[in-house]
C-alpha positions as CSV (number, residue, x, y, z in Angstrom):
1,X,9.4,11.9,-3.2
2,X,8.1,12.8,0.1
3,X,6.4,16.3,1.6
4,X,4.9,17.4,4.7
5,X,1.2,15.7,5.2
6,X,1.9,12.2,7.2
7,X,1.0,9.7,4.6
8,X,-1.9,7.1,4.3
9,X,-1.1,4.3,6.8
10,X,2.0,5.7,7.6
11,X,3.8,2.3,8.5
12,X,3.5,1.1,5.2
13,X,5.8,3.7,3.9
14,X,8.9,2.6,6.1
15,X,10.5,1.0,3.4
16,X,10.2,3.3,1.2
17,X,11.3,6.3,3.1
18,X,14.3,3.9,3.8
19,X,15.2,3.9,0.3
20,X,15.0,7.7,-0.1
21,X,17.2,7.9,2.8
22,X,19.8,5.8,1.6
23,X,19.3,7.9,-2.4
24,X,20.1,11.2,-0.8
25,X,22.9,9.6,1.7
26,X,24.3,8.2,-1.8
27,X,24.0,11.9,-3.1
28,X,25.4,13.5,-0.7
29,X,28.4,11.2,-0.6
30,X,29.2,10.4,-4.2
31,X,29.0,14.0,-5.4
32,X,31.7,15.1,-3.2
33,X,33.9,12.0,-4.3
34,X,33.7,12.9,-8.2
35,X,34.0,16.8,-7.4
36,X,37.0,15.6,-5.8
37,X,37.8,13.3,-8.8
38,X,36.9,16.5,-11.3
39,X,39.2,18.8,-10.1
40,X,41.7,16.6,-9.9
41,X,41.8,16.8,-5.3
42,X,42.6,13.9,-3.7
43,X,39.8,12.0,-1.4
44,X,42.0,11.9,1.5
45,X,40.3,10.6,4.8
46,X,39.2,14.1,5.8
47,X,36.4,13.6,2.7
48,X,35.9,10.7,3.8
49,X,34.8,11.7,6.8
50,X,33.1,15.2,5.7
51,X,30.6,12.9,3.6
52,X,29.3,10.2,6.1
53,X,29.0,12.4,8.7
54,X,26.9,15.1,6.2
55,X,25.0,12.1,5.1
56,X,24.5,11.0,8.7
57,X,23.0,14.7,9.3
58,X,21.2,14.7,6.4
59,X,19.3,11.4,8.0
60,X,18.1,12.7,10.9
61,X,17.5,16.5,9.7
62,X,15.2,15.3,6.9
63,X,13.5,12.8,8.8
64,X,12.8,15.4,11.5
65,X,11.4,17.9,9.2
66,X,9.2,14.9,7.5
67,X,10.8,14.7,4.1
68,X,10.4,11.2,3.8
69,X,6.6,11.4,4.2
70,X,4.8,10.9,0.9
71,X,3.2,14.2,-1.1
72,X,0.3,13.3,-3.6
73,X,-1.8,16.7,-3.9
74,X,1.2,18.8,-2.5
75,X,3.0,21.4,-4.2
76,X,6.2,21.1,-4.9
77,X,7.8,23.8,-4.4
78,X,6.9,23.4,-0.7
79,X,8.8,20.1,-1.1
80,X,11.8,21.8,-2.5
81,X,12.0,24.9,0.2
82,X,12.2,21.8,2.9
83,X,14.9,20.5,1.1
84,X,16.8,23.9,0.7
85,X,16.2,24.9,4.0
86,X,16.9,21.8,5.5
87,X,20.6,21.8,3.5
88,X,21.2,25.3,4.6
89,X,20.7,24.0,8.3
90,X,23.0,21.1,7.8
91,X,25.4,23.5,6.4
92,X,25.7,25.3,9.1
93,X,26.3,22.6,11.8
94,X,29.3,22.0,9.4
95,X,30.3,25.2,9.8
96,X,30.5,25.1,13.2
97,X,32.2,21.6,13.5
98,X,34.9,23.2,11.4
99,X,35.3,25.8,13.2
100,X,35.7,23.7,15.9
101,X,38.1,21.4,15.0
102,X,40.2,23.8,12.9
103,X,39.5,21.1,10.0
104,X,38.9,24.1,7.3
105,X,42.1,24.6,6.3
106,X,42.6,21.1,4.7
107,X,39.8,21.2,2.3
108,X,39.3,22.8,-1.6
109,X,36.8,26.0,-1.4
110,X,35.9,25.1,-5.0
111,X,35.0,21.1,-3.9
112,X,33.0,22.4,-0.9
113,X,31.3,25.6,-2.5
114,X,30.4,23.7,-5.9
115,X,29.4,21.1,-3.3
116,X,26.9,22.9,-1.1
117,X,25.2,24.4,-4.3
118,X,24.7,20.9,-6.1
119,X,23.7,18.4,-3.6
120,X,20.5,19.7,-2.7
121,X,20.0,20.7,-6.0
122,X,20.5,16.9,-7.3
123,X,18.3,16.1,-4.1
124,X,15.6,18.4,-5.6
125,X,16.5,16.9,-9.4
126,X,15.8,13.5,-8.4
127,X,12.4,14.2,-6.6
128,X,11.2,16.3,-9.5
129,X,11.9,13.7,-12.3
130,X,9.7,11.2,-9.9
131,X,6.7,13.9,-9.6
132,X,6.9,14.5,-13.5
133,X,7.0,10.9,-14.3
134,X,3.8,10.3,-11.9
135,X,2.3,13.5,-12.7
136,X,2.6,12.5,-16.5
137,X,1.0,9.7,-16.1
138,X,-1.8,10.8,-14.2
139,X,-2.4,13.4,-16.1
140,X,-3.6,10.9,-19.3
141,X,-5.1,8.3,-17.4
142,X,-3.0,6.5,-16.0
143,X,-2.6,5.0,-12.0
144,X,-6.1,7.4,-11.9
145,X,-8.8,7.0,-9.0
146,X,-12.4,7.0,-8.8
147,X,-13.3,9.7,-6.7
148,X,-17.2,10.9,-5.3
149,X,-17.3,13.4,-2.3
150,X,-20.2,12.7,0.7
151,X,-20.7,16.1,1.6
152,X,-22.0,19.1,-1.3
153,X,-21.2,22.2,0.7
154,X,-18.8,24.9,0.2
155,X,-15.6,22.1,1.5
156,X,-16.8,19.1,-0.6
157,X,-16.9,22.0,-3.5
158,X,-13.4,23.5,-2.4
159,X,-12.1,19.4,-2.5
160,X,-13.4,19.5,-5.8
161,X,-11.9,22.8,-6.8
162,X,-8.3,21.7,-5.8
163,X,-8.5,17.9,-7.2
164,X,-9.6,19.7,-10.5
165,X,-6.4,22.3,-10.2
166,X,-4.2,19.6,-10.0
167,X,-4.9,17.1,-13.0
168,X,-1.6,15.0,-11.6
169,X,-3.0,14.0,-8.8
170,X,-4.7,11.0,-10.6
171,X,-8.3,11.6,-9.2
172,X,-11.6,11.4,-11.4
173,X,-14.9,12.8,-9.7
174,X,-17.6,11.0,-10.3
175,X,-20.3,13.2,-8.7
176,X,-21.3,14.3,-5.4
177,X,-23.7,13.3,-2.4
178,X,-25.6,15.1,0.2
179,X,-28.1,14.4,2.3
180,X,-29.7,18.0,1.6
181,X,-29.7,18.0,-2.1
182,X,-33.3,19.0,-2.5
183,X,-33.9,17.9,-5.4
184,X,-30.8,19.3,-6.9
185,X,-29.1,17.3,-9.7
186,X,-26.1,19.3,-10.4
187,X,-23.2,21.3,-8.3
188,X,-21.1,23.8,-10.1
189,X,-18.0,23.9,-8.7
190,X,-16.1,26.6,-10.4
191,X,-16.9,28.9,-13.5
192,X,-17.2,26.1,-15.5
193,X,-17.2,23.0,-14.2
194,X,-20.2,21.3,-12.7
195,X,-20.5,17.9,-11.3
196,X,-23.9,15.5,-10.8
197,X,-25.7,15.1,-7.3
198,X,-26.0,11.0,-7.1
199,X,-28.2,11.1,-4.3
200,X,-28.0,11.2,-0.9
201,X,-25.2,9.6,1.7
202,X,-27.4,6.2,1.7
203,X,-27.0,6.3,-2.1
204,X,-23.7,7.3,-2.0
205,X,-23.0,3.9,-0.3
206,X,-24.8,1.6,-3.0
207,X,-23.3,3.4,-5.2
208,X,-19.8,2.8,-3.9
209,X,-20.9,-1.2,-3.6
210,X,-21.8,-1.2,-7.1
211,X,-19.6,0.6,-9.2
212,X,-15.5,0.6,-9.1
213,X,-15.1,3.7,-6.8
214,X,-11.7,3.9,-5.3
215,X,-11.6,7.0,-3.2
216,X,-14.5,8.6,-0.9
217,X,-14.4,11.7,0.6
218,X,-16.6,12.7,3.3
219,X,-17.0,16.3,3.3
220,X,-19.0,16.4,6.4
221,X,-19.0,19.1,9.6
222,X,-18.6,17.0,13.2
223,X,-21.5,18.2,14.4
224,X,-22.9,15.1,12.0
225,X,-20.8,12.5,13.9
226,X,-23.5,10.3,14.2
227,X,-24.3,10.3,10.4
228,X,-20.2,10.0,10.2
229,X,-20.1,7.4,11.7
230,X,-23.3,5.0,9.9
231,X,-22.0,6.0,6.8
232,X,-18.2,4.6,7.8
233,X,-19.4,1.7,9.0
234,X,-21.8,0.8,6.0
235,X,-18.9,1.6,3.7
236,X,-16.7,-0.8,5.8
237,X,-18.3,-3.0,3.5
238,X,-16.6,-1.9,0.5
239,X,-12.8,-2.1,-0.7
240,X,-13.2,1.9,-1.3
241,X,-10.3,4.2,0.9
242,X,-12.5,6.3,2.8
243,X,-11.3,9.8,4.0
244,X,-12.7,12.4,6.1
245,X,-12.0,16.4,5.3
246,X,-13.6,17.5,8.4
247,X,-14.2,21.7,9.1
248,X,-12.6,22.1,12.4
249,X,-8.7,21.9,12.8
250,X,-8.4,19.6,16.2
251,X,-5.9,17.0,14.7
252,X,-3.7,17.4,17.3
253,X,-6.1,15.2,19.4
254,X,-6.4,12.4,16.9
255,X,-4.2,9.6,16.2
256,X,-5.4,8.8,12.7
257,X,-3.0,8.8,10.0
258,X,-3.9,12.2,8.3
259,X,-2.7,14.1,4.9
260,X,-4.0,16.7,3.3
261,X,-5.3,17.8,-0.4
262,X,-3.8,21.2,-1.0
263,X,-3.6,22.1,2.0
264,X,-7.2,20.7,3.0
265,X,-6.3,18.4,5.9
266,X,-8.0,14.4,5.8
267,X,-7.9,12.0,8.0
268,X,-7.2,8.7,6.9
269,X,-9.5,5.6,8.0
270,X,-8.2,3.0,5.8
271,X,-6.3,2.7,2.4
272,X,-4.3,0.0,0.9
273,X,-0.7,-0.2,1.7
274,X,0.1,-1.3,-1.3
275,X,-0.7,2.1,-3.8
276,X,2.1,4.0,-5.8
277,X,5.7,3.3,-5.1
278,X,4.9,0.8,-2.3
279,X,2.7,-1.4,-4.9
280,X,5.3,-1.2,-7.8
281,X,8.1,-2.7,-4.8
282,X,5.1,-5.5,-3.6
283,X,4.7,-6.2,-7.3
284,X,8.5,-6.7,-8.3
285,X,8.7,-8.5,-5.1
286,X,6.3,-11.2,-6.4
287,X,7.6,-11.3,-9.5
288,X,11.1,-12.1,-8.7
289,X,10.5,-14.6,-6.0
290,X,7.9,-16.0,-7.6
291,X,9.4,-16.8,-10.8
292,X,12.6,-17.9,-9.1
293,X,10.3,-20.3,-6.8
294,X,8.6,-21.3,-9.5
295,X,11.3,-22.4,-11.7
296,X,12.7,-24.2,-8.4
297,X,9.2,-25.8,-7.5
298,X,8.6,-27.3,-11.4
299,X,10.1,-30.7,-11.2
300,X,8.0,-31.3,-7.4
301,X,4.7,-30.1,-9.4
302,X,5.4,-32.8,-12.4
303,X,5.4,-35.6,-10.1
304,X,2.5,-34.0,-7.6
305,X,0.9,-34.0,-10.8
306,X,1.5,-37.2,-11.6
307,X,0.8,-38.5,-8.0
308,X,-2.7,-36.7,-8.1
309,X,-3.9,-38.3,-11.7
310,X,-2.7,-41.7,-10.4
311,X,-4.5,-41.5,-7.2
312,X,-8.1,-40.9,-7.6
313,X,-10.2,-39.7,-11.1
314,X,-10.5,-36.4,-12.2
315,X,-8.6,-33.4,-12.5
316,X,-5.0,-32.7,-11.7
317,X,-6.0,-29.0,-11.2
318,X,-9.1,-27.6,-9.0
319,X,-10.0,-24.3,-9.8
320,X,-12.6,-22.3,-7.1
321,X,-13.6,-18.8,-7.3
322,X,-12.3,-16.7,-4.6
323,X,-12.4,-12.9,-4.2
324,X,-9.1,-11.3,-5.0
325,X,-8.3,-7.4,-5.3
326,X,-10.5,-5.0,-4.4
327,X,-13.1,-7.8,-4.0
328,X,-13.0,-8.7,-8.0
329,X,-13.6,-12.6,-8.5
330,X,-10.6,-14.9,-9.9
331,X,-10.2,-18.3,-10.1
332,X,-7.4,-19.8,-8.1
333,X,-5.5,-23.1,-8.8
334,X,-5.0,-25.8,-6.3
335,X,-3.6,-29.4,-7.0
336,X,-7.3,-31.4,-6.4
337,X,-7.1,-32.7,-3.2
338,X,-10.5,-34.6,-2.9
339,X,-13.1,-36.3,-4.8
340,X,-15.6,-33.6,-5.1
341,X,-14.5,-29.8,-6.8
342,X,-17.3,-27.9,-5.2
343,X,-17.4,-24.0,-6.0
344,X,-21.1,-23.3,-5.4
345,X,-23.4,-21.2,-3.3
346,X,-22.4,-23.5,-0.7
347,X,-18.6,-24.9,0.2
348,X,-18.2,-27.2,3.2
349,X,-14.8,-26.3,4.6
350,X,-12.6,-28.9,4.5
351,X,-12.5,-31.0,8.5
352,X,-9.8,-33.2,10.1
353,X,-10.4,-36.7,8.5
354,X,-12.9,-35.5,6.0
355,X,-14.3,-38.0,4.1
356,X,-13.7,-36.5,0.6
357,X,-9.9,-36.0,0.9
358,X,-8.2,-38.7,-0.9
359,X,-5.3,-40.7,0.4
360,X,-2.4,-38.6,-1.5
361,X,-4.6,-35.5,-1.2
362,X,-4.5,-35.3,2.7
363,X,-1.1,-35.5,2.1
364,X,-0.8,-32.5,0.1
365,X,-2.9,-30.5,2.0
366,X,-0.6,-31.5,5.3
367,X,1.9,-30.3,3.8
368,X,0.6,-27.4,2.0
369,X,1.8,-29.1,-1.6
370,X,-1.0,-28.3,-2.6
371,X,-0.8,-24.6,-2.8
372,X,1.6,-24.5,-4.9
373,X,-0.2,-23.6,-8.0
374,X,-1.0,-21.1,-6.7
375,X,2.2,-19.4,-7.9
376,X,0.8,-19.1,-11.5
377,X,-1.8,-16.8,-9.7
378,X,1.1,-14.8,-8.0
379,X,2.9,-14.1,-11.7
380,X,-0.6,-13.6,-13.8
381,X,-1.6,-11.0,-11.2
382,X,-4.7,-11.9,-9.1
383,X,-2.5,-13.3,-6.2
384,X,0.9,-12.2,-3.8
385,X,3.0,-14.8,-2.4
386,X,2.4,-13.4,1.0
387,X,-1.2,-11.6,1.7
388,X,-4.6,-12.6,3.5
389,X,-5.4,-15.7,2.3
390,X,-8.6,-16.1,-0.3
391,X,-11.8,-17.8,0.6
392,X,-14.9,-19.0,-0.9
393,X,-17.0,-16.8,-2.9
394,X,-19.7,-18.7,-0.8
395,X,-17.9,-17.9,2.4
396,X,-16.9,-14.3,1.6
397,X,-20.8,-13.8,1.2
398,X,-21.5,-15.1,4.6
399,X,-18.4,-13.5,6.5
400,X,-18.7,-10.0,4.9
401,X,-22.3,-10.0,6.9
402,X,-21.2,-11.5,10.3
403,X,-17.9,-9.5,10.8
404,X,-17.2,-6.1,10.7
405,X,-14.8,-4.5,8.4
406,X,-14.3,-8.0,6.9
407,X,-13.9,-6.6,3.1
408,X,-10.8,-4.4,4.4
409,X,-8.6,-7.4,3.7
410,X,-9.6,-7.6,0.2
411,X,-7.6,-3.8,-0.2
412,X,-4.8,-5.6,-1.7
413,X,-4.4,-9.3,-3.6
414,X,-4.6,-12.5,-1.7
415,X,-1.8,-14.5,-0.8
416,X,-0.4,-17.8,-0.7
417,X,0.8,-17.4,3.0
418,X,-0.1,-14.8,5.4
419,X,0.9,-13.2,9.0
420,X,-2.9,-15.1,10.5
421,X,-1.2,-18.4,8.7
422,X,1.7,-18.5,10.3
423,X,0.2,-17.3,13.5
424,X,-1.8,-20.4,13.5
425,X,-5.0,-19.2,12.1
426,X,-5.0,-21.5,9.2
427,X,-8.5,-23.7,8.7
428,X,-11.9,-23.6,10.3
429,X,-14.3,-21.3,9.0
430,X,-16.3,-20.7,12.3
431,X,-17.3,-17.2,13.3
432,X,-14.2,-17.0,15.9
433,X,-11.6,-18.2,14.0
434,X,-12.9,-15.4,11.2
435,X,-12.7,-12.8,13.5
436,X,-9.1,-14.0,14.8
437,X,-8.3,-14.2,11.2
438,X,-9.3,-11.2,10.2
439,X,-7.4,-9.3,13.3
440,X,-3.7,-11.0,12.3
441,X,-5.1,-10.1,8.6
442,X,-5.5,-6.3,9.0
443,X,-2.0,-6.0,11.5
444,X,0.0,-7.1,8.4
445,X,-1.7,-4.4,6.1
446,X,-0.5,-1.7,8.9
447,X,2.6,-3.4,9.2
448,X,3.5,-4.1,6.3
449,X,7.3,-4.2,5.3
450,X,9.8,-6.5,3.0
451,X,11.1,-7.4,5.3
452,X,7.9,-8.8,6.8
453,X,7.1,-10.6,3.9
454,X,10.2,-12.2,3.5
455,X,9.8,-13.6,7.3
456,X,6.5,-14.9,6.6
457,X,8.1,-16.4,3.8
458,X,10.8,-18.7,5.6
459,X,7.7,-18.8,8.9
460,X,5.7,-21.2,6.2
461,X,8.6,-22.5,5.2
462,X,9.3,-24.3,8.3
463,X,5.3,-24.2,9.1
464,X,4.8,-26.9,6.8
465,X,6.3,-29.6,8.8
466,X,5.1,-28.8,12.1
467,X,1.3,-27.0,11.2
468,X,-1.4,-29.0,13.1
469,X,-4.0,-27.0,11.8
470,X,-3.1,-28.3,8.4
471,X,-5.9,-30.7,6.9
């Protein structure tokens, strides 16, 4: 589940390399206990205390040799020589503490023997049925990106040549640009694959606005830093992961999270924390709360609804068009809160004693009743209970212009609460508040944890009664 190049946004992946830490601990330990059980030895204390303390070695061995780091594009067998090695290693310590102690004589030889050979081999077992399930899946189609490489010289054409190699990966080419094409439509690769030349790195970033590109490589020597860097910043305007595969090893003096595609080293500006194993978790975690707070939440909706239809005419429900995922449109539900449902080119944020809030509606938006609709978003799809919250499409038109890297937060779904909302960043859509916004917006991305989301969670929770930003 994990191999050596550090992993996009390597934060993100804490609670997932917590997880596999806690699988091979459970490995470790429970396949002593029923070799025990097999041949019929009893699990006296001296087991007992063999397994944690292998399983507390086996923590801090694997983390140290970065087994808990996550491998798309690695090989696996490099994956499984860490792991073998790494056991060996731990084996030894074991020795020695036996030796030590003089503990040796009161275990089996059969229970430890059969033991050292079939814990790192379940270890290995249980990462190899996760890289043939993804790998699977890739392979026809499935969790695929959109990929186009800036950059058509001999390492964009090597990128090519080892995303091609490895159909698991997930990763479709679309074509290649380069600001010295020539007039050159097409690069050939290998023996018999060629790809198209789009255009050059200007194109490549209409391109990347236009069409659902996930992944862009730059392929680019540093000696073109300044054309690095225009073309990064135009495509901070996207929702694309950008990467940079540059010719010269000088890592060491970065502190960019960085991986590698077979063994062709990338440095990674931005991705969402929220891809693979990490999105599957964020998913479930919506699912579950959400449907549980839903089903608590049903009877206060009725009589909001209710409240709402009494009050003022129209609509129980307002529906607006906000930006969600990877800067697709949705609509997202709100309990209407005022006499007017705008959702045109132009939305006046709502103000403190704004005219068009209705008596019962200022009261739901006070108290953030309103929102709670919402939660049919979080179990259709477009929303997350906890995430950067959505604006107007009219607002996201404006924003995306006036502050940089502004469409980074649109890298994963909008939420219903977020870490700028609880920070006190709620409301008021001038160009400071944005840009504060925005800040608290992209720490959560590289923060991002469970357990995170769980405290925003019960932070809003008690926000609701005491938020004077709330109008």
């Amino acid at each position: 589940m994990s191999g050596e190049p550090i992993g996009l946004f390597q934060q993100y992946h804490q609670l997932i390399a917590r997880i596999q830490q806690l699988l091979d601990a459970a490995v470790i330990f429970s396949l002593l206990l029923l070799l025990c059980y097999f041949h019929q030895i009893e699990f006296h204390p001296d087991y007992f205390t063999l397994a944690i303390v292998t399983s507390f070695l086996g923590l801090f061995i694997f983390s140290a040799v970065k087994l808990y780091q996550p491998w798309r594009g690695v090989q696996i067998t490099r994956l499984i020589a860490r792991i073998v090695l790494s056991w060996i290693f731990i084996i030894a310590i074991l020795a020695l503490l036996g030796f030590a102690t003089k503990k040796t004589e009161g275990y089996s030889r059969k229970v430890l023997l059969t033991w050292t050979v079939a814990a790192p081999a379940a270890m290995v077992a249980l990462r190899l049925v996760v890289y043939w399930i993804l790998g699977w899946a890739r392979a026809r189609g499935y969790n695929t990106r959109a990929v186009v490489i800036g950059g058509a010289g001999d390492l964009g054409k090597n990128l090519a040549v080892n995303i091609l190699q490895v159909r698991s990966m997930g990763m479709r080419i679309l074509g290649f640009f380069d600001d010295n094409h020539q007039g050159q439509v097409e690069l050939q690769v290998d023996a018999g694959t060629s790809f198209p030349i789009l255009g050059n790195l200007d194109d490549m970033v209409d391109f990347v606005r236009h069409h659902k590109v996930d992944m862009v490589y730059l392929a680019l020597p540093f000696r073109a830093e300044n054309r690095i860097r225009e073309i990064s910043e135009a495509l901070q305007d996207t929702t694309a992961s950008l990467y940079l595969a540059p010719d010269v090893f000088i890592f060491s003096l970065l502190r960019a999270g960085l991986t590698d595609l077979r063994g062709i080293p990338l440095i990674s500006l931005w991705e969402t924390p929220f891809f693979g194993v990490n999105g599957w978790l964020k998913r479930a975690e919506d699912l579950i709360l959400g449907s549980l707070i839903l089903i608590c939440i049903l009877p206060v909706m009725a009589v909001i609804a209710i409240g709402v239809k009494l009050s003022s005419p129209g609509p129980v429900i307002f529906k607006q068009r906000r930006w969600g995922l990877n800067g697709q449109e949705i609509n997202v539900y709100k309990f209407r809160t005022m006499t007017v449902c705008e959702d045109g080119g132009e939305v006046q944020q709502a103000e403190r004693n704004d005219h068009r809030l209705t008596p019962f509606g200022s009261f739901l938006r006070r108290t953030s009743l309103d929102e709670l609709p919402q939660f049919v978003n979080v179990i259709m799809g477009s929303m997350s209970i906890v995430g950067p919250r959505p604006h107007a499409v009219a607002h996201n038109e404006f924003f995306r212009q006036q502050v940089p890297g502004y469409m980074l937060r649109h890298k994963v779904r909008p939420g219903i609460t977020g870490w700028a909302q609880i920070n006190g960043f709620r409301g008021g859509s001038a160009l400071q508040d944005m840009q504060k916004r925005l800040e608290y917006d992209l720490e959560y991305l590289r923060r991002w944890s469970l357990w995170l989301d769980l405290k925003i969670i019960a932070s809003s929770v008690f926000l609701i009664f005491s938020d004077r930003n709330a109008y």
